[in-house]
N, C-alpha and C positions, 0 to 999 in steps of 0.2 A: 354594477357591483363595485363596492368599491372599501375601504377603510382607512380612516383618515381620522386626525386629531381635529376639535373645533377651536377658537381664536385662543378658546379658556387652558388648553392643551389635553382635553378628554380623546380619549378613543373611542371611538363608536365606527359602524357599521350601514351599509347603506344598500338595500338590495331591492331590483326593478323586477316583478315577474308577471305571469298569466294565470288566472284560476282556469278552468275548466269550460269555461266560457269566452273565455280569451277578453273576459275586462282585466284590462293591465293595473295595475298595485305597486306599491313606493311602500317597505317598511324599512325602518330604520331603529335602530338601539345603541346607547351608549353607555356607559356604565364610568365613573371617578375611581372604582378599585381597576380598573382594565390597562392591561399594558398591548401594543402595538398586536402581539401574539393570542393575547385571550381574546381579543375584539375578534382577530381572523378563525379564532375556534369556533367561540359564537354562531358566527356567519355561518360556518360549514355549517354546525347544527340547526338552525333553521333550516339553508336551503334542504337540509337532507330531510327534514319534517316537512316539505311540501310535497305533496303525491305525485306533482307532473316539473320535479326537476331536470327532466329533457326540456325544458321550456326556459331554465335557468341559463342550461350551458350554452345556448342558441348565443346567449349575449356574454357570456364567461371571455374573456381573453387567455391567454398563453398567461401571461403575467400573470394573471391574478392568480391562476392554478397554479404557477409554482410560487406562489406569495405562500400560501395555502400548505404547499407540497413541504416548505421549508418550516413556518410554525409547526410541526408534525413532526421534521422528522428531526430539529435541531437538540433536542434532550435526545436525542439516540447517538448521532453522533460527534465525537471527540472535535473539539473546536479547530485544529488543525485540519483534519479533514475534509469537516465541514467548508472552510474559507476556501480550500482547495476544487472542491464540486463546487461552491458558489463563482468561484472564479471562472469556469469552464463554461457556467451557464451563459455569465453576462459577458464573454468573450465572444462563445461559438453559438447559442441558440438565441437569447434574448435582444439582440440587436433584428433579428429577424423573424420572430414568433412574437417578440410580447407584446403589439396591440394588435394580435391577428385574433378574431374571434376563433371558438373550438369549432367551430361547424364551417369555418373556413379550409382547418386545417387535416387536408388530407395525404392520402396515401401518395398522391402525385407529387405535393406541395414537399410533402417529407423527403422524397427520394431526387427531389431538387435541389433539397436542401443538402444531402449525402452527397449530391453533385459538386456542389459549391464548394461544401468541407473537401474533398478533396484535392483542390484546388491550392487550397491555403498553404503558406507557408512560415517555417519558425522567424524570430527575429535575426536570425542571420540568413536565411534566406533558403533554409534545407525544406524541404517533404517530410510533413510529420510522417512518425512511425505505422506501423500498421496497429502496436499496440496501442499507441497513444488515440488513433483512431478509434479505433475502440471504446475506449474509455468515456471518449467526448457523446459519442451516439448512446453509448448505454447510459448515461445522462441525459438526455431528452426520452431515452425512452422508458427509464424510470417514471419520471414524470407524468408523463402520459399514461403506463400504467396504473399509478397510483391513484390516477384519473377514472379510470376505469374501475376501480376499486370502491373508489367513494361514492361512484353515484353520478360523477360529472360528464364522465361520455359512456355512452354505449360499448364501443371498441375502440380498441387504441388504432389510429392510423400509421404508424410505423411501421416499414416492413421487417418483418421478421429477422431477416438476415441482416448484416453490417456490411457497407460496402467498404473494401479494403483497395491498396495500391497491390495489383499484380506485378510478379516478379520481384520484390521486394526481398533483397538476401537479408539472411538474418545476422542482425550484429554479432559479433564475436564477444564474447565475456573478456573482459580485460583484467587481470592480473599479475602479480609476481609470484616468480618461484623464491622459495627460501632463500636461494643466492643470489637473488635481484636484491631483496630486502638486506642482506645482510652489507651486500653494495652499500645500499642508501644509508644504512642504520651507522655504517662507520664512520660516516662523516659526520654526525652528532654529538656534538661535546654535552649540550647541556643536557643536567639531570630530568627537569621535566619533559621535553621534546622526547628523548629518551623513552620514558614513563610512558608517553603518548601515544608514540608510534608501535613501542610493542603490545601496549594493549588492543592496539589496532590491529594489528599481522596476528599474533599469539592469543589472540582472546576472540577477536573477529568482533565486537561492538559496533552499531551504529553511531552514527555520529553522536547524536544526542545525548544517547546513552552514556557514552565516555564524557563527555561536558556536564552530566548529570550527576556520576558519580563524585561522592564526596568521602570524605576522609576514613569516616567511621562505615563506610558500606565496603574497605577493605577490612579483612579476620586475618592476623597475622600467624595465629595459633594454627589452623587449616592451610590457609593461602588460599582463601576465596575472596570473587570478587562478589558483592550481591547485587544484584540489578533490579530495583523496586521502582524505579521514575525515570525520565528520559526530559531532558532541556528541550522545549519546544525554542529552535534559536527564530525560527519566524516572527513570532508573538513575544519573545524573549520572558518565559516563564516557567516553570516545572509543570511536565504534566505526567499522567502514569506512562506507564509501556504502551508500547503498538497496539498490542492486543493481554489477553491473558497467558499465552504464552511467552511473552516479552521478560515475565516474572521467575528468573533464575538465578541461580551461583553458580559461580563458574570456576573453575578449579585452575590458580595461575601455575605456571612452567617456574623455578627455582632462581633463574635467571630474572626474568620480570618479579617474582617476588621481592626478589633482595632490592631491587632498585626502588619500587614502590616503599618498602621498608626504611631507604637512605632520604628518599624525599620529605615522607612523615616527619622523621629523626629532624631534617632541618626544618621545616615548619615550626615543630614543638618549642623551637629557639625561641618563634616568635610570641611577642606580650600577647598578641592577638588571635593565638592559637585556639581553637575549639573544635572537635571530632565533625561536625555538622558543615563543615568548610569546602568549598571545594577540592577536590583531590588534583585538576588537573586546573594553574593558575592561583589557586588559595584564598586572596584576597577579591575574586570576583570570576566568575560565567567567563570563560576561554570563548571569546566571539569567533563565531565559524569561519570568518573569513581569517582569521588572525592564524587558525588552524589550517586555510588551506596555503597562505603565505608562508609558512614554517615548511610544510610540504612540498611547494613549488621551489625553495628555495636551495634542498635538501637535495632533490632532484638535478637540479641544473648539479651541481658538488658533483653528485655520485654519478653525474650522466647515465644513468637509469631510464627508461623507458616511462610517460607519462602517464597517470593511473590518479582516479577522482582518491576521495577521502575512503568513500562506499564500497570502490575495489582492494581496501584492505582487506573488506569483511569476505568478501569472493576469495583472495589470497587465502585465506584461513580456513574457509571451504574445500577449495583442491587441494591445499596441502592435506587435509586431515581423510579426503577420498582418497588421494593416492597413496597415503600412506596405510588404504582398509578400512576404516574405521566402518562401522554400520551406520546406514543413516537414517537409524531411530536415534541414535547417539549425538550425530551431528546435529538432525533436528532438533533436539533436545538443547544442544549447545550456544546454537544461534537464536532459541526461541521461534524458530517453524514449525509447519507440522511433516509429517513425512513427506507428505505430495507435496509440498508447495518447496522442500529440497531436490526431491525427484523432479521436478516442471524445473525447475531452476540450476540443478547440476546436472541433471542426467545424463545430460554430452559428455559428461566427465568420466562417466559407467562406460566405457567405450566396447569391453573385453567383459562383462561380468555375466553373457548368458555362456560365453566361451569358457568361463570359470564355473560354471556350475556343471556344464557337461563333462568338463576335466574332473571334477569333486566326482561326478559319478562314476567317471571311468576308476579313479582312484582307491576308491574303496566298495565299491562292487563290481572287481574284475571277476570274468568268467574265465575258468581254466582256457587254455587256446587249442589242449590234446584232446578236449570234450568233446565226445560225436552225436553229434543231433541226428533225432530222427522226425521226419513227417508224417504224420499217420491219413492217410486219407479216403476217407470213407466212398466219397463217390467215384463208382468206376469208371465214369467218361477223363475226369481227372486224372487217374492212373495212367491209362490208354494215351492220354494227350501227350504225359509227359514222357512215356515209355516210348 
């Protein structure tokens, strides 16, 4: 099986099988409208129109399936993402599966492979996570489902469960409290840093998001901020939000208003001023690193405790739990959904089944001089207690 351009630079397709009598067959199709992706759709659609595609996957590779697996599912996901799961393949599984035939590769072969991953270590030298684990296996075994789906294996050989590193404490969330931040924030003279960092503490944005906003996605009239697109700084391009919840307004503090407001004000000086501009930098995309160099720099000042760009948006989380807030609100605020705030702050709920018991004691107390009675019908009961 295979797909490949000829000298002329056509894509075509190239597939070896067995009919039903086990004389072997060579068909081949290529097409001048076909791109790399249509040729591997193609493909699929044949072998899935042969009655004994068990006879296909015998010779399928690893690789070819996820050649396959990716033409399929890259109009589904966000090019970001996508590079991100492509990276993970040709990292952690494709150096090791992709010219293993499927009928090679089994339950033992896999849970060897779980072995191995375990083993591995980041580029400074630490034990990856148990979550990042995770992550890396339920990509092979994606794959391999999807295998199962289409027709190319029987069953998937993966075992079911992920093997994780035992004893594994769980990282602590890192944050500031409002008076870390204000530490750091005093030692900032200029207007945009300024602008930057409280939309970061007080508004909770991801990185992107705040490098995405432009001039006119502030309402001066309200004091919202709108949040419609997000700087992919990777690929260095505009892409939409995370997901559909990424798509909100967000209502600024009076404080970060006015200063958002003084920044515009000097913009508008310039010849080259237009609403569509960026908000933070004006004349070009604020590169990520340029944002976390501003950060680190701010810090060493304030002698503050060290904290990524990301743990502003966690800052703006506790602060708005500790301060009550509901978090359908919060979800709302940061673009989550309920649970994925709940999975993600709920260590911060520390006291709230204890607050609910207190609400009930609060407002349906029982008189204390009120005399209860037990009625009890069965005599051995009586007897017992008497």
């Amino acid at each position: 099986m295979a797909v490949n351009k000829t000298s002329d630079g056509i894509w075509y397709y190239k597939v070896d099988w067995k009919d039903s009598r086990g004389k072997q067959h060579q068909t081949k199709k290529q097409s001048k409208k076909w791109r790399r992706s249509d040729a591997q759709k193609a493909e699929r659609k044949f072998i899935l129109s042969l009655d004994n595609s068990d006879q296909i996957a015998l010779e399928m590779t690893y690789g070819e399936l996820y050649e396959l697996y990716k033409s399929s599912k890259k109009e589904e996901l966000k090019e970001r993402s996508f590079n991100t799961y492509d990276d993970r393949q040709k990292t952690f599984i494709l150096p090791k599966f992709k010219d293993i035939p499927l009928s090679l590769i089994t339950k033992r072969t896999t849970s060897d492979w779980q072995n191995w991953l375990m083993k591995q270590r980041t580029p400074k030298g630490q034990p990856y996570t148990n979550n990042y684990l995770k992550v890396v296996q339920s990509c092979f075994k994606a794959v391999l489902s999807w295998g199962v789906d289409e027709g190319y294996l029987k069953e998937s050989p993966f075992r079911k469960k992920n093997m994780l590193r035992k004893g594994e404490k769980k990282k602590e969330m890192n944050f500031w409290t409002p008076e870390e931040f204000e530490q750091f924030y005093n030692c900032i003279e200029d207007l945009q840093d300024q602008v930057t960092f409280r939309i970061l503490f007080w508004c909770g944005l991801r990185k992107g998001e705040l490098i995405g906003l432009n001039i006119e996605d502030y309402d001066p009239k309200v004091k919202t901020i709108d949040i419609n697109k997000q700087w992919d700084t990777r690929n260095k391009k505009m892409t939409p939000p995370k997901n559909e919840r990424g798509y909100r307004t967000i209502s600024v503090d009076a404080e970060t208003a006015r200063l958002i407001e003084n920044l515009i004000a000097y913009y508008k000086r310039c010849v080259s001023y237009r609403p569509d501009a960026p908000l933070i930098s004006f004349t070009k995309r604020l590169p990520a690193q340029t944002l976390d160099n501003h950060k680190d720099k701010y810090i060493k000042l304030a002698r503050v405790k060290e904290i990524r760009i990301h743990d502003f948006r966690h800052s703006h989380a506790s602060y708005l739990i500790n301060q009550g807030f509901d978090p359908i609100d919060i979800a709302a605020r940061l673009g989550h959904t309920v649970k994925e705030t709940l999975d993600r702050y709920g260590h911060l709920y520390p006291d709230r089944q204890q607050k609910m018991a207190q609400n009930i004691d609060q407002n349906h107390k029982i008189k204390k001089n009120r005399t209860l009675f037990v009625h009890f019908e069965n005599e051995g009961i009586k007897k017992a207690l008497n």
